[in-house]
N, C-alpha and C positions, 0 to 999 in steps of 0.2 A: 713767339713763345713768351708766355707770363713769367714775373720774376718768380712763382713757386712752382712752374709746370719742370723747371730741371731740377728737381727737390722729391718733386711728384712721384712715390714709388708705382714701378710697373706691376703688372698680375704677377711674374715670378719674384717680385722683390714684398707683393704684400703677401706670399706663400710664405717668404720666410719671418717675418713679421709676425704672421697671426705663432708661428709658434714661439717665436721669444715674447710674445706678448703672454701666451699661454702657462710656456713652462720656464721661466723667468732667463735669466743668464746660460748663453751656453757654446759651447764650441761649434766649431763647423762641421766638425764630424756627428754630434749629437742631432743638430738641424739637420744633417742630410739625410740621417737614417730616419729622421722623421718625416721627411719628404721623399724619400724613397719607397716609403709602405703604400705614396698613393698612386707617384709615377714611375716613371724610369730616367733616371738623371743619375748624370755621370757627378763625380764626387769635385771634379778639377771645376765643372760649371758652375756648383755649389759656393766653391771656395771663390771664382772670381766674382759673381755674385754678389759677397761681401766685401770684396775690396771693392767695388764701384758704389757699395751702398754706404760705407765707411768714407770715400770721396763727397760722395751726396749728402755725408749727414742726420742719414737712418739710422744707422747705427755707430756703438763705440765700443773699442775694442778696448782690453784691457792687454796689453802685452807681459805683465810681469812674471808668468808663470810659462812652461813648456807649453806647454796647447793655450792657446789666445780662447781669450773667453768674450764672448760677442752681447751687446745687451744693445735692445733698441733704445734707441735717440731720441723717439717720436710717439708724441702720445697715441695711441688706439682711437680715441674718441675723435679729437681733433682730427687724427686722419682719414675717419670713416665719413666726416660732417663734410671734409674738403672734398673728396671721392663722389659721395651724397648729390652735395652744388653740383658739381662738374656734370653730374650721370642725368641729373634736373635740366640744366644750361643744356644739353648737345641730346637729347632723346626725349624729353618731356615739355620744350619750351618753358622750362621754370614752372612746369606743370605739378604739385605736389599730389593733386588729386590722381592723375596720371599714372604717376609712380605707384602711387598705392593700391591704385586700379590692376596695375600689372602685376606687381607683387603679390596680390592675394588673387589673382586667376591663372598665377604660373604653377601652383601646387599647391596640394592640399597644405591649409592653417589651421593650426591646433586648437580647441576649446581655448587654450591657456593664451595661447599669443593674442587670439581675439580680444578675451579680457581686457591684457596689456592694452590693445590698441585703443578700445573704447576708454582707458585711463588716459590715456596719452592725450585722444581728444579731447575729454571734458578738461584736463588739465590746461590746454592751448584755448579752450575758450574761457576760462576763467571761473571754471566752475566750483 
């Protein structure tokens, strides 16, 4: 294992991520009912969750109030880029064309993303 693969948040630790990344600072009970509207998760799983993401580094808690107020640790961007390599490295052979390949024949893309994308590339070749 890599020195950031035990850093590395799992698919339920980037669940709660994307909403503190969303709805900025917030309790454990705020995150769960936010993640409860999509699955079913118990509120104790929630809460330890954060104590091993708060171990790990993902997040920080703020103790000085009754209810602990949780705010990610970790940038969005950097973590999405880290995730990105990894998902390239172990499914694509460092394939970028691959990835892209996959991701625009797994479901319909928008007018609008397309856009984005053809910026994205003339911006990567120097245009």
């Amino acid at each position: 294992m890599g020195r950031n693969d035990a850093r590395r948040a799992t698919d339920a630790e980037l669940e709660i991520l994307n909403v503190l990344w969303n709805r900025g600072d917030c309790t454990v009970r705020e995150v769960h009912d936010d993640l409860s509207r999509l699955r079913d998760i118990g509120y104790t799983t929630t809460l330890k969750a954060f104590q091993v993401m708060t171990k790990k580094g993902l997040v920080r808690r703020d103790s000085s109030a009754r209810a602990h107020v949780y705010q990610a640790a970790v940038d969005r961007e950097k973590t999405q880029r880290e995730h990105v390599g990894d998902l390239l490295d172990r499914l694509f052979s460092g394939s970028a064309a691959g990835l892209v390949a996959r991701a625009l024949s797994a479901r319909k893309t928008s007018p609008e993303d397309l856009a984005q994308i053809r910026q994205l590339l003339d911006k990567a070749e120097g245009r």
